[in-house]
Structures are given as C-alpha cells and as structure tokens.
C-alpha positions in Angstrom: 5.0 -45.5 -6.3 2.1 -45.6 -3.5 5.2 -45.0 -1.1 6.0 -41.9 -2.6 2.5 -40.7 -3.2 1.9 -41.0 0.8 5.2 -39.8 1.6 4.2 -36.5 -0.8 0.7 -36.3 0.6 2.2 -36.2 4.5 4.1 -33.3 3.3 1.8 -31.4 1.7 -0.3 -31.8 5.0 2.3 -30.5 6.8 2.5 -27.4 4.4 -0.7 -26.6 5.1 -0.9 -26.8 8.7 -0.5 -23.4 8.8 -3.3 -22.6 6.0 -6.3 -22.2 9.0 -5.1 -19.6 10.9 -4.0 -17.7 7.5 -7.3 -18.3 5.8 -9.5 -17.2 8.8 -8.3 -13.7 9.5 -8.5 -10.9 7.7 -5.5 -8.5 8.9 -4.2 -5.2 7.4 -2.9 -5.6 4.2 -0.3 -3.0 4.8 1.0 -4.4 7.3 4.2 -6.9 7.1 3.7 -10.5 7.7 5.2 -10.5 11.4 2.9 -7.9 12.2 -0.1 -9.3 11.6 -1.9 -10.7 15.0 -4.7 -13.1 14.7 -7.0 -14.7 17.5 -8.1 -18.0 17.6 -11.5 -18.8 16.9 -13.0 -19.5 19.9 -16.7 -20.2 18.9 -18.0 -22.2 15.8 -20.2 -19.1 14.9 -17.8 -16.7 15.1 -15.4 -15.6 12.6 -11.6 -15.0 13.8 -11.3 -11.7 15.2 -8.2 -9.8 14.5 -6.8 -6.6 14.6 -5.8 -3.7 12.3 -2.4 -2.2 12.7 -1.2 1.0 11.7 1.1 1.0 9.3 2.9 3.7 7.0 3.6 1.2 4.5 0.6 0.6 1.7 -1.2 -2.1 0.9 -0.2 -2.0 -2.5 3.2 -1.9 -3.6 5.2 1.0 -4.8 6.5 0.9 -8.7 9.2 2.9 -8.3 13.3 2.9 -7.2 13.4 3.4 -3.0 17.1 3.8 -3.1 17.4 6.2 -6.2 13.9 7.9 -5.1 15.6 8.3 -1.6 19.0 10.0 -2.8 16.5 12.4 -4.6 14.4 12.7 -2.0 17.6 14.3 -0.2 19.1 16.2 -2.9 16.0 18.2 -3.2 16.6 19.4 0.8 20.1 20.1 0.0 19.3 22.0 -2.7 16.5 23.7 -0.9 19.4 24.4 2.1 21.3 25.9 -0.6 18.7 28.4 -1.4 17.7 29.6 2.0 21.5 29.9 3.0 22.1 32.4 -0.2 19.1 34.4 0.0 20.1 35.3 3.9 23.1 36.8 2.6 25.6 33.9 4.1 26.9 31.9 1.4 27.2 34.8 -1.4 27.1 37.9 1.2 27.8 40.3 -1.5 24.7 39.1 -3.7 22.0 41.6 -4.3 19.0 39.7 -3.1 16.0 42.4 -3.8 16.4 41.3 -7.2 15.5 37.5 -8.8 18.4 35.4 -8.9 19.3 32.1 -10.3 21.2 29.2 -8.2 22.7 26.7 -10.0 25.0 23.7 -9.2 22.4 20.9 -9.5 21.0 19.2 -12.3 18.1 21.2 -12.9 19.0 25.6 -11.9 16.5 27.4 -9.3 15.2 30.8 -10.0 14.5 32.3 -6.8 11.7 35.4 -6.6 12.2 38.0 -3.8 9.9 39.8 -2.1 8.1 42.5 -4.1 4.3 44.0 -3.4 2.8 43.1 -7.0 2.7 39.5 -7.4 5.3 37.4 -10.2 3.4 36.1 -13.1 3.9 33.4 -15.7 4.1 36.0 -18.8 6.3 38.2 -16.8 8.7 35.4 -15.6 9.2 34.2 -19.4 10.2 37.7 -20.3 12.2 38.1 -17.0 14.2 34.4 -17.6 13.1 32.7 -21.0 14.5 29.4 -20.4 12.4 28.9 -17.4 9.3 29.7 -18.4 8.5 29.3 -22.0 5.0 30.7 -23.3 3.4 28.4 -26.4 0.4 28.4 -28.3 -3.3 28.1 -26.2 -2.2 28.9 -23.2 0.5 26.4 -22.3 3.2 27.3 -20.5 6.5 25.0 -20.1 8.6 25.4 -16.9 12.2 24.2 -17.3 13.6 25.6 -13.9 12.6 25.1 -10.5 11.4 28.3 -8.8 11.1 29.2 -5.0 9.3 32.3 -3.8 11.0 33.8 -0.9 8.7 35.5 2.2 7.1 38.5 0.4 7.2 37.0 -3.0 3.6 36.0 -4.5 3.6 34.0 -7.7 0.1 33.7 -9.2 -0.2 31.4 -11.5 -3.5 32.0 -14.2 -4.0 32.7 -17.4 -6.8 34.5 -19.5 -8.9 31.7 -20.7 -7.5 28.0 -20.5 -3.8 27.5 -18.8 -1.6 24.8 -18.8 1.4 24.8 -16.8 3.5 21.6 -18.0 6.5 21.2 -15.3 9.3 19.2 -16.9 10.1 16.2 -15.8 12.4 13.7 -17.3 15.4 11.6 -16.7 17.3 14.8 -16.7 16.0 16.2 -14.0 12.7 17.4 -13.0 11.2 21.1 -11.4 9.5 22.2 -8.8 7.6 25.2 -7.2 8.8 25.7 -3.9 7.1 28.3 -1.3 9.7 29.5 1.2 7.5 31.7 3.0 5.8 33.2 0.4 2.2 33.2 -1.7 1.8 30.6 -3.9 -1.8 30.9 -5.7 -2.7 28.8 -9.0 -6.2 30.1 -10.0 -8.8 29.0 -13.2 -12.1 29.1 -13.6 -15.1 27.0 -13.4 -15.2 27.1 -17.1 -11.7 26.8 -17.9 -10.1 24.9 -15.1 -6.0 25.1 -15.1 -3.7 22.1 -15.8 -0.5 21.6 -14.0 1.0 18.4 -14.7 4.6 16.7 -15.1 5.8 16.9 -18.3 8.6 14.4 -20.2 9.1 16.5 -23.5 10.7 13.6 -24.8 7.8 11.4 -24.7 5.9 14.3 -25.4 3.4 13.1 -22.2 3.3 13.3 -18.5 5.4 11.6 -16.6 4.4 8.8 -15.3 7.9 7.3 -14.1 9.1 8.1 -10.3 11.8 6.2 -10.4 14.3 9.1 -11.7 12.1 11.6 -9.7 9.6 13.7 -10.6 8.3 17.3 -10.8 5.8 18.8 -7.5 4.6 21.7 -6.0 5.8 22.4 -2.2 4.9 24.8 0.8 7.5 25.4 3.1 5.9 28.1 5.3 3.8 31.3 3.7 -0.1 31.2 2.2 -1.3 28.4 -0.7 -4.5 28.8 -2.6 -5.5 26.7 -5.0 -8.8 27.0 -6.7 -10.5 25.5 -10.2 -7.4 23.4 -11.1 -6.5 20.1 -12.8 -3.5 18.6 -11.0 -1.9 15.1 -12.6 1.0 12.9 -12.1 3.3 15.0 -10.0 5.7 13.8 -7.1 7.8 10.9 -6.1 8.6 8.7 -3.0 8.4 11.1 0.2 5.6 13.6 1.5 7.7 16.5 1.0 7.8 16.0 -2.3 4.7 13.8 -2.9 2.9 15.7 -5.6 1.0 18.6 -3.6 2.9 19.4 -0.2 1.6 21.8 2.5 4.5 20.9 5.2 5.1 24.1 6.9 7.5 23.7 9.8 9.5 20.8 8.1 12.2 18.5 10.1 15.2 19.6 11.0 17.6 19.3 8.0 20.9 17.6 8.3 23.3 20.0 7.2 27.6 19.0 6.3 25.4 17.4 3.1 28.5 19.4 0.7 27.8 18.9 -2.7 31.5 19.0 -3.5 33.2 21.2 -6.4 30.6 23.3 -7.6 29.5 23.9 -11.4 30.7 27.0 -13.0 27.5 27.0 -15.9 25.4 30.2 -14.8 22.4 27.9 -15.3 20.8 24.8 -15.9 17.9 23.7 -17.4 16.3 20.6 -18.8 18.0 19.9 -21.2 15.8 18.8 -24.5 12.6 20.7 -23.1 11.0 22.0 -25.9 11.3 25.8 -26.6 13.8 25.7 -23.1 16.7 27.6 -24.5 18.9 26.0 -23.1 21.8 24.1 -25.5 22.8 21.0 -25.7 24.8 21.7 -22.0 21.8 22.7 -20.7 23.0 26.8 -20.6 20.8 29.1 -20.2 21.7 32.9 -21.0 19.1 35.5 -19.0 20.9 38.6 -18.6 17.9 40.0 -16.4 19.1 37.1 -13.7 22.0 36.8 -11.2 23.1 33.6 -10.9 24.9 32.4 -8.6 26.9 28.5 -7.8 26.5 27.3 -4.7 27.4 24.4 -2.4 26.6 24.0 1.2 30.3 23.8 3.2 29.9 22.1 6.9 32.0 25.0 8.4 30.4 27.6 7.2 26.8 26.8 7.5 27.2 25.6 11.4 29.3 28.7 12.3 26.6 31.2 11.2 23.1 29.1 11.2 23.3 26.1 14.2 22.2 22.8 12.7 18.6 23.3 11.4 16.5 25.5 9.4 13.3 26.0 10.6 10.5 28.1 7.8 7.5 29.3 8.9 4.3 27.4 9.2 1.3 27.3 6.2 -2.2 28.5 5.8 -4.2 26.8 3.0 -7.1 26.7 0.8 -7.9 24.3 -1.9 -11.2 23.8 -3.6 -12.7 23.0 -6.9 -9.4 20.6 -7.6 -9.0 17.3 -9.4 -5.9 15.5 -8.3 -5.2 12.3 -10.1 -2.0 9.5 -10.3 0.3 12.0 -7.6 2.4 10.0 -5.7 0.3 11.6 -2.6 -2.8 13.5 -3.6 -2.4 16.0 -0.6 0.3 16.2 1.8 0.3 18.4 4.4 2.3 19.0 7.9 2.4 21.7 10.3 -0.2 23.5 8.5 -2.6 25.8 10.5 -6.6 26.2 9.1 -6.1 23.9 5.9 -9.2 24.1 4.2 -9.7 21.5 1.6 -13.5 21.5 -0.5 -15.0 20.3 -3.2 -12.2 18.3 -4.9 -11.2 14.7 -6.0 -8.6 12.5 -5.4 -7.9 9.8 -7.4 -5.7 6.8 -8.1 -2.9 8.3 -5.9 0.6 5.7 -5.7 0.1 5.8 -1.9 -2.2 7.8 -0.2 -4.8 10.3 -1.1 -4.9 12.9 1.7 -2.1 13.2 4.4 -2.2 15.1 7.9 0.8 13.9 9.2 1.9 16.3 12.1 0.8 19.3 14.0 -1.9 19.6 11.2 -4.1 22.1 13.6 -7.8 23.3 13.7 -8.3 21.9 9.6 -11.2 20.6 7.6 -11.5 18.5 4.3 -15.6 19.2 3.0 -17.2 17.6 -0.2 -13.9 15.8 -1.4 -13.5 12.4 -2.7 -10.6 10.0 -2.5 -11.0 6.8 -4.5 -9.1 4.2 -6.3 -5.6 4.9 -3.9 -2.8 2.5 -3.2 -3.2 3.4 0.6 -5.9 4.8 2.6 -8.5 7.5 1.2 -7.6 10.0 3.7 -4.9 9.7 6.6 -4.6 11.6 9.6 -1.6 11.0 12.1 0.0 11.4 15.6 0.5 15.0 16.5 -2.7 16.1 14.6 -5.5 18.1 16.6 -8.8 19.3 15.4 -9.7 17.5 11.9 -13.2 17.7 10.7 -14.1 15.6 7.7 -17.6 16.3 6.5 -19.2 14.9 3.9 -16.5 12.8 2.3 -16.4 9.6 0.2 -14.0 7.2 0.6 -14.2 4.5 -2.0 -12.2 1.2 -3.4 -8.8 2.2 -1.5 -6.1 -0.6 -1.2 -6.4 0.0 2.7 -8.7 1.6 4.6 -11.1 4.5 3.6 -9.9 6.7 6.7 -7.6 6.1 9.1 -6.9 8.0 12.5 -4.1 7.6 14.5 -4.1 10.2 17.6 -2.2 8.3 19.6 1.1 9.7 21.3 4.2 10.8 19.8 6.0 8.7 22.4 5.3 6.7 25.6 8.3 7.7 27.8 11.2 9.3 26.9 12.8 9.4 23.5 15.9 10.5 21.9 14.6 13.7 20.4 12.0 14.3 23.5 8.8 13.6 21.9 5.3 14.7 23.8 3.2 12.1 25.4 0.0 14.1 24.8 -2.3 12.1 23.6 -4.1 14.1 20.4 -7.8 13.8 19.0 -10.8 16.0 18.9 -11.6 14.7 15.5 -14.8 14.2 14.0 -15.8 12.4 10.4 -20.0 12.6 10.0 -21.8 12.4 7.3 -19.0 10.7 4.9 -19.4 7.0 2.6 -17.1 4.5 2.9 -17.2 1.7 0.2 -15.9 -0.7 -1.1 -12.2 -0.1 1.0 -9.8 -3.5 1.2 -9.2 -3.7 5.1 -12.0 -0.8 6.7 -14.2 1.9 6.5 -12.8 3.8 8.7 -9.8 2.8 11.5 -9.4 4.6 14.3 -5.4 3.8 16.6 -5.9 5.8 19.7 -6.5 9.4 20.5 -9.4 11.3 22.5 -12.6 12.6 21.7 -12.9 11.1 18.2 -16.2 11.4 17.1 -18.1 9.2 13.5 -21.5 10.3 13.2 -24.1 10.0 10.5 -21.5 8.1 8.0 -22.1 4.8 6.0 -19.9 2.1 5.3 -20.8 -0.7 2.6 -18.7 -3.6 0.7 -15.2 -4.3 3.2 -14.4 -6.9 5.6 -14.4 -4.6 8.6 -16.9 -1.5 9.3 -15.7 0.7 12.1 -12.5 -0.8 14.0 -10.9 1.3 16.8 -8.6 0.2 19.3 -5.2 1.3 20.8 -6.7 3.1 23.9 -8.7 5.4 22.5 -11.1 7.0 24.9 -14.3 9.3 24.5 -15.1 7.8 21.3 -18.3 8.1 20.1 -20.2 6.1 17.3 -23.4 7.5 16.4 -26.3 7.0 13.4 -24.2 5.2 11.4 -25.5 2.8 8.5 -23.7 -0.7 7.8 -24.4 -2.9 4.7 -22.5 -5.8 3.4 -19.7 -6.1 6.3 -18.3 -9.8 6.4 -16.7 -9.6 9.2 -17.5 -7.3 12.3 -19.6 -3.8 11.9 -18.3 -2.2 14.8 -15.1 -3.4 16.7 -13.5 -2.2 19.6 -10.5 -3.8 21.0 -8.0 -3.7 23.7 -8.5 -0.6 25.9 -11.2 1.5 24.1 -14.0 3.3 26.4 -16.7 5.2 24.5 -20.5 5.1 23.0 -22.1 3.6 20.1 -25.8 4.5 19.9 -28.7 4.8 17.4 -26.4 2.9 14.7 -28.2 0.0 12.1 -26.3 -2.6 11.0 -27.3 -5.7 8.1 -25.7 -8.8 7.5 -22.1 -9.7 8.5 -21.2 -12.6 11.0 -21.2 -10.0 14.1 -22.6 -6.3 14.3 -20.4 -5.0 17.6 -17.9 -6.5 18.9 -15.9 -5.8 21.9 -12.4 -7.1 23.8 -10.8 -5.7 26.2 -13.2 -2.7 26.0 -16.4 -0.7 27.5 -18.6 1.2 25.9 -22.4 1.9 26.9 -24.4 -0.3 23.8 -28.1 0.9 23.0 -30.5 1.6 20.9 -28.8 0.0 17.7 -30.4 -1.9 15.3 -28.8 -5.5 14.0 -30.1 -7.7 11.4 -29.3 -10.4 9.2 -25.9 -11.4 11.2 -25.2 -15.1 11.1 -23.0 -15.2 14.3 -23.4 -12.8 17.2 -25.2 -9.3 16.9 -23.1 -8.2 19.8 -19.9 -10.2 21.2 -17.9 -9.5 24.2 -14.6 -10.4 24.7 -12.7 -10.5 27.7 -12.5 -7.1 30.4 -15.3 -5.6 30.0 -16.3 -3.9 33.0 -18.5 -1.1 32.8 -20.0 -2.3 29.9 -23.9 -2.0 29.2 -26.2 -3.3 26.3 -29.4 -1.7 26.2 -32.3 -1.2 24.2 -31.0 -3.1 21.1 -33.0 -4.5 18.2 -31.3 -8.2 17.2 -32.7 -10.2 14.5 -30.6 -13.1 12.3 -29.3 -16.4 13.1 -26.5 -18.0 15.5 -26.1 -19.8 18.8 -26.8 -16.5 20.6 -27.8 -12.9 19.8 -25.9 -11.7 22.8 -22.7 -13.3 23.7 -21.0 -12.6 26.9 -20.1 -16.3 27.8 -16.3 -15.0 27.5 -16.6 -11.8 29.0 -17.1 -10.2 32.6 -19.0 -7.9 34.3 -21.3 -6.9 31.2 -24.6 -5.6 32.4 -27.0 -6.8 30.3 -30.8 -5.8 31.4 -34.0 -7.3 29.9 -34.7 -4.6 27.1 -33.2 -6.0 24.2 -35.7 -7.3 21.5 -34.4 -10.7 20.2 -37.4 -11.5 18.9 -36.2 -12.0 15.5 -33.7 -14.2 16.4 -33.0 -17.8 15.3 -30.8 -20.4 17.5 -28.5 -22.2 15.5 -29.0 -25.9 16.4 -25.9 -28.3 16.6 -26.4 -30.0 13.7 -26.7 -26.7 11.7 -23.5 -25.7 13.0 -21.7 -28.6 12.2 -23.2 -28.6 8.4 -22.2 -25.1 8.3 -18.4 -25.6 9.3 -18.7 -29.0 7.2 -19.6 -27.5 3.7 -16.6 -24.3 4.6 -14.3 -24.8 1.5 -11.2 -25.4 3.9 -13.2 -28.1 5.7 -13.7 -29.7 2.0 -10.3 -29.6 1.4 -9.2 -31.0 4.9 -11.5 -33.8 4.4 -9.8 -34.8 0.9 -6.4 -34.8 2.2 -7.6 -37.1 4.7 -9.6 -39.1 2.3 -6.5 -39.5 0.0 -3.8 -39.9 3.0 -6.3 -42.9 4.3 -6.5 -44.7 0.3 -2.9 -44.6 0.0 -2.2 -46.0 3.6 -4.7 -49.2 2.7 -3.6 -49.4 -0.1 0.1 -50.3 1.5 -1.6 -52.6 3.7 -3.1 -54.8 1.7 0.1 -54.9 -0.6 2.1 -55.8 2.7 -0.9 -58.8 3.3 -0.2 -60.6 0.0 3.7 -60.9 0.7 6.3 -60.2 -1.0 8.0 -61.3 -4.8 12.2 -62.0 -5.0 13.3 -58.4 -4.0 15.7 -59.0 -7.6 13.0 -60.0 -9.9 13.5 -57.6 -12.3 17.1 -58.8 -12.5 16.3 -62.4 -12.9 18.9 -63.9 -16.0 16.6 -64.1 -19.2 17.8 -67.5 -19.8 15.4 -68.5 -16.7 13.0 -68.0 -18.8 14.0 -69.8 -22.1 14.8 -73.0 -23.8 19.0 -71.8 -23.8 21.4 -72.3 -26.4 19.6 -74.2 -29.6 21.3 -75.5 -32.7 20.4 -73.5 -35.4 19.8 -77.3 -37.5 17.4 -78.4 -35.0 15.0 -75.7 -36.2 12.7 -76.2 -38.6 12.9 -74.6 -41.8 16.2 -73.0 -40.6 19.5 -73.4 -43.4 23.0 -74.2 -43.0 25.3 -71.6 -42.2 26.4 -69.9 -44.8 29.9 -70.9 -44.5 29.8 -74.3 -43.7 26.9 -74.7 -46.5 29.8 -73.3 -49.2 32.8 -75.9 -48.3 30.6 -78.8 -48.7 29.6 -77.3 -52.1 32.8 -76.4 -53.5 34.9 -79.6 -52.0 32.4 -82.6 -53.0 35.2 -84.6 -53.0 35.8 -84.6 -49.3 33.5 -86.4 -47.4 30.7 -84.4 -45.5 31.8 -83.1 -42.0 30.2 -84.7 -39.0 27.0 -82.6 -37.4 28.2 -81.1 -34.6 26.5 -82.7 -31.4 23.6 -81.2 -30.2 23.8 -78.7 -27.5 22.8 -79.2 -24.2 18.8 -78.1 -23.2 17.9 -76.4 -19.9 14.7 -78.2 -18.6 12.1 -75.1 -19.7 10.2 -73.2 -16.4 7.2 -71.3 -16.1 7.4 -67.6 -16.7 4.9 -67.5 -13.7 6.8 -69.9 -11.6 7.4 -67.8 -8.2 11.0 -67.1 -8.1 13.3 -66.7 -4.5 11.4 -66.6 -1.5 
C-alpha cells in the first residue's frame, strides 16, 4: 500500500513539473497554447514577464457551428455575385433593370432596388412587394426577403413615431440589407429610438442561434447613416456578415461557385413568417416585381467579368446607437471617414468594434464597448489614421483595445502584400477596466500615440511591442495592475512621460527596447518601479518619483547602456531584505503546495525504511494451510457434551441384541503451535 502511495505521489510530481511556468505567466487568453511565450523569472521580486500576441481568435469561445456558419458564410457571397452579375445586364441581358426586381434561387429571394432620385421606403416597399415587407400594428415592420440597394438606390428606413424593423431569421433562412453602392439610412428619434433586430417568428423572439445563420445589415460600397437606433442580435460567424458591416472594397470573390440547376419558384420567402405571404412553398406572388432565377455559370461569368468584383468603397456615420449580443458590434473595412459617436456596444460574440483594412482617416468618439467575447475595440494591419476619443473599454474577454499597425507582409507574398508599415493612431482620454489580458495592446505600427487614458483592474496596463516606433505614452493614470503598468518589449523606441502609476509588482518595464523615461510617478509597487531588460541602448530614466517596496526601485542589473542620472526621488522607497524575500516566495500558494508534496514524498519513503529495518515475514503467509494453526482432525466423542452420530446412535438402538460396536480408535493429534509462532524465514 505505502508502495503504491509513493509510486502515485512521484507521478503526480512529475505532473506538475510543468505547473510553475504555467502558473506564473499571464499570456493572452486568445491565443493558442503553442503560442503562448513565457520568460523565466529571473529575479525573486519580479513577476514573469511575458508577452501578448495578436491573435484573431477570442478569448472566449464561439457558441455556434464553424463548418455550417462557414458554407453560409459563402453562400451569402455567391448569392451576392448573383445579384451584381444580373443587375449589369450579363446573366439575364434582356431584364429591365430601371425597375425593382426579385432574384430567387436561394433559400430566402432578394429584392433588388435600382437607382431612382426619391428614396425607397418601408410603407412603399410593402405595397410594392407584400411578402417582403409586411406592415403590423405600432409600428413594426417584418422583412421576409433580403433586399440590396443598387448605386443610386436610397432606402430610408423610419417611421412616424416608434419603428421596429424585425428581420427574419430562422432555421429557414434568414435576410439581410445589403448596400451595393447605394444609401442605406435607418433614422429614429431621441424619443423614439428604432429597433432592428433578428427575428425567429417561430419562437416569436430574436434570434439568438448562429448556428443556422442569421439576419445583418451590410455595406458593400455607397453612404451608411445610422442615427437613434436600437440594434440587437444580428450576424453570424464572419465580418462581412457579423451583424453591422461597413466593408467597402471587399476581397476578391471566387467565382465557378455554380449553384447548379436553378429553382423555377418566382420567389422565396421565409417560410412561416408571420403575415409573409408566402405559402407553405414559400411562394410569393408580387405582380409589381420581375423576378428572375439565377445561378452563377464559370464560363460565363469569367468570359464577360475577369475573376473578381470589386464595389466601391463606404462613407459612414453612426451615432446615438445601442448595439447589443451581434456577433460583431461594428465591422468595418475599406471604409473612408467612418464616424462612430455616442453609442454602446455590448455583449458582442466576438468583438465589439472592428477596423480591419484600409479603414482610412476614421474616428470612434463617446462610445462604449463592454462585456465582449474579444477585445472592446480592434484596429488592424492596413489601417491609417484612427482616433479614439473618449472611449470606455470595460470587462472584455481580451483586451480593452488592441492595435496592430504592423505590415501586411515582410517580404514577398503570394498575392503581393505592402510592407508599409501603418499607424498614426491616437486613443486619449479613454477608460480601460476591468479587461482580461490589457488595457490597451499595441503590435507594431508608427506614430501611435495614448494620452490622458486610464486603465484599472487587469493584469497588464499598457503593453506594446512588435517594433513599434514613435510611440508615445503620456498622462496616463494606472490603478490596480498586478503585473506591469507599462511594458515595452522587443524592438519598441518611443516616450512615456508625465504618467502615475499605483500598486502592481512593476510600473515600466522594458526588454529589448528604448524609450526616454521621466517625470512619472510610481507608487505602491512591490517589485521594480522601472525594470530593464536586455538592449537597451539609448535608454534614459529621468526625473521619476518611486516610492514602494523591493530589492531595487531601479533595476538595470540585466540591462545595458541605460543612462540613469541622479534625479530620480527614491526616497519613498523600502529595500526588501533577504529574509523578507524568502518569507514572501515561502508563504506563495505554489511554494505551499511544493512543500507538501515534498513533505508527503519524504513520510512515505521513511515509512519504507523502517519497514525494510524490521525484516521481513514468509513472503506466503497469507497462504499458510489453516491446519498450522489448529488441533486437526478430532473425534467428534472426544468432545465434551458432543452425541453420537446420528446413525450409528440408531443401530445400537434398534439391534440391542447385537453386541455394541467397538469405538473407533482415536485419531491422530498434531502437536498444537502458536498462532504467533514466526513462520518460514
């Protein structure tokens, strides 16, 4: 038994062999296990220092089908293929096209408005096509069809009073509103905001279910506003269809995507949306509609239109929205003067606000994004010119804003991607609480500029690495960091001045980096105020203010070339004596555990010991014959108080004329032993 317990113990130690260098890093959560990079702890005050890697992936994970959320994903740019090629006159070159027209041959049917001066409306669409817009009671409007507004089209979308625009989305199929170059405006009132959400008329609820997709709004080149609305539950999987998408000058579609035999119904709705229509088939009958069936053939489309299709690029403006449980709160890519204000994002199934490319010369002002999977706001490679002003970033699964500026490619790729490096971005006056990995993270880029923000509650403050260069840090406030305020690693040049930090086990920290350090303020810290790392030449820490506790306020022991001139106050510091060290790394709850295992591994192993030291029993004792042990056979007649046998006992009875049988002789006894008597060796 003791053999077995030691044997377990040694394995369970060799389990957790592993468990230190887990336990003391805190890396992105999004990122995947082999990507996480942790450095030793090289100090006993300070903390391991990792890094945070840019990832796509959340931190949380995604509730819905990848495969079947993919193959929608696709479908939708098929179908949105199918659209563009008809209303250029080359799949149907006959069709009237100054007129609205239905295309069919998908699940759900796409009406399609052409260009006209006066704007398309709601109550003029469900006279115009009544199974795809169908006007109810109070202002709520159900839309059973997906629409796209050609270049020249405008649909505004408002109602007099309260609207509510429910998009249908079910396991049938789901809409969308698709800009192809046109307007799209969807307009309440401060009073009377509008709704647009997904809508499962089965359920009679939104939809909350991507899995089978599910309904969004989409830009694909033209104008966007969108002013005093409620916007909930829309979009599935992708960007380009993530809920509210501004992507302008999308990627080039793969076309010979043929959708095979096409449907022959002049139309499709949902079918079982209430007041649709539409029969049990789904048919809808609008006589004031062409429809037309398309599929996208390989021969033709390559012959007359090369291999991509390439919209124009977006203008937006949104303000006064509340976005909440999209797949993406905000989307946008290749999108010119984007101007987002005054809204909230919340609770969004990966991130809240996305600039992913070529998102130009664009600003996000007074907007909250809070409670995400992902990051609160995003921006990505191939993005110039972002100004976030006054945001809050709060309780996101990842970090509260990410920037990556960093270059398309390094050398040459397969599709020739720049090597400019991007940037020019600026976040000031912004708060950042309560985020999982950081406030804000910052992969690269030029010129990127935090001034004036504060960052409470997560393990990291400010991390930027990756090259970035011209950075600047300014009067920033950080409270409640556990790990480091500030961190630049591995290639970073820039400033960080006039910044106040409290508590945490290091306020700056720097590898591999230079930046020009002065005139911060750092209390509280219980390891470093600044650390250096490694090359750091050019490096200068000036007129600092240090007070807290550790075995040094500035530590460049591991560093070189740091100029460090005699204007720091560290007059508020405390040296950490080696006894308080050791107590410190001795009371750790890992240490505690350790030390049991050790405790436990040494009982069992003495334990053995002094087994071994008494010698050993008869390896077979437990097989010893049980007549060792006893008196052997006895005569039943030899016991007192014991009777005849029955039989024996009835023929002396019954035959009293025959003499009595002899006793039989007594049997043998077995000289008794000692049931303690050692037995064997």
């Amino acid at each position: 038994m003791r053999r077995a317990l030691a044997v377990a113990t040694l394995s369970l130690v060799t389990v957790l062999a592993a468990v230190p260098a887990a336990s003391a890093s805190t890396t992105d959560p999004s990122q995947p296990a082999a990507g996480n990079v942790a450095e030793p702890v090289t100090s006993p005050s300070t903390p391991a220092e990792d890094a945070l890697n840019d990832s796509d992936v959340p931190s949380g994970t995604y509730s819905g089908d990848p495969v079947a959320e993919a193959a929608l994903v696709a479908a939708e740019d098929r179908r949105l293929i199918d659209v563009n090629l008809v209303s250029k006159g080359i799949l149907v070159p006959l069709l009237d096209v100054t007129h609205p027209f239905r295309v069919t041959g998908t699940a759900v049917s796409t009406l399609v408005l052409t260009a006209r001066e006066a704007p398309y409306t709601l109550d003029e669409i469900a006279g115009l096509a009544p199974t795809a817009v169908v006007k109810g009671k109070g202002g709520v409007y159900d839309l059973n069809e997906s629409i796209v507004i050609l270049k020249g089209a405008t649909l505004d979308v408002h109602g007099r009073g309260a609207l509510e625009l429910r998009m249908a989305s079910q396991p049938a199929g789901f809409v969308s509103i698709v800009s192809a170059g046109g307007t799209l405006v969807m307009r309440g009132t401060s009073a009377d905001p509008a709704v647009i959400t997904s809508w499962d008329a089965i359920d009679g609820t939104q939809d909350t279910k991507t899995s089978d997709g599910r309904a969004y709004i989409r830009a694909m080149g033209g104008q966007v506003s969108l002013t005093n609305a409620n916007f909930s539950d829309l979009g599935f999987w992708s960007g380009n269809t993530g809920g509210i998408a501004l992507t302008g000058l999308v990627q080039t579609f793969g076309l010979g995507l043929g959708t095979g035999a096409a449907t022959a119904d002049p139309g499709v709705g949902v079918a079982g949306a209430a007041g649709a229509g539409a029969n049990a088939g789904g048919k809808a009958t609008d006589p004031a509609v062409q429809p037309v069936v398309t599929t996208t053939d390989q021969g033709v489309i390559e012959d007359q239109v090369g291999s991509s299709l390439v919209p124009e690029g977006v203008t937006a403006y949104l303000a006064n929205l509340r976005i909440d449980g999209n797949a993406f709160g905000v989307f946008a890519a290749n999108t010119t003067s984007l101007d987002l204000r005054n809204s909230a994002i919340t609770h969004s199934l990966v991130d809240g606000v996305v600039f992913h490319r070529q998102v130009l010369r664009s600003s996000v002002e007074s907007t909250s994004s809070n409670n995400n999977v992902g990051d609160g706001f995003r921006i990505s490679r191939g993005s110039d010119s972002i100004t976030l002003q006054d945001v809050t970033a709060s309780d996101n699964g990842r970090n509260g804003i990410t920037i990556n500026a960093g270059p398309l490619a390094t050398g040459p790729s397969a599709v020739g991607l720049s090597t400019k490096t991007y940037g020019n971005h600026t976040v000031r006056d912004s708060v950042l609480t309560g985020n999982a990995a950081s406030g804000i993270t910052v992969l690269g880029g030029d010129a990127i500029t935090l001034s004036r923000n504060r960052i409470e509650s997560s393990p990291f403050g400010i991390v930027v690495q990756k090259g970035t260069s011209n950075l600047r840090v300014e009067e920033s406030t950080f409270d409640h960091i556990a790990k480091q305020s500030i961190a630049l690693r591995d290639g970073v040049a820039g400033t960080l001045t006039q910044n106040v930090m409290r508590g945490g086990a290091i306020g700056i920290y720097l590898r591999d980096s230079a930046a020009q350090v002065d005139h911060n303020t750092i209390s509280g810290v219980n390891g470093h105020g600044i650390s250096v790392v490694g090359a750091a030449e050019g490096t200068v820490i000036d007129a600092n203010v240090i007070s807290g506790s550790g075995t040094s306020p500035i530590d460049t022991a591991r560093s070189t070339k740091v100029d460090v001139p005699h204007t720091n106050n560290l007059d508020g510091w405390s040296y950490q004596s080696f006894t308080a060290v050791v107590v410190d790394h001795v009371k750790r709850p890992l240490t505690l555990m350790w030390a049991f295992l050790a405790a436990l591994l040494m009982f069992t192993a003495f334990s053995g010991f002094r087994q071994r030291k008494r010698g050993f029993g008869s390896p077979y004792r437990d097989r010893t014959p049980l007549h060792m042990y006893s008196r052997g056979l006895v005569d039943p007649l030899t016991v007192a108080g014991a009777e005849r046998p029955l039989a024996l006992r009835g023929r002396i009875e019954t035959t009293p004329e025959r003499a009595p049988m002899p006793m039989p002789m007594p049997l043998p006894k077995r000289e008794p032993k000692r049931v303690d008597q050692t037995v064997g060796v």
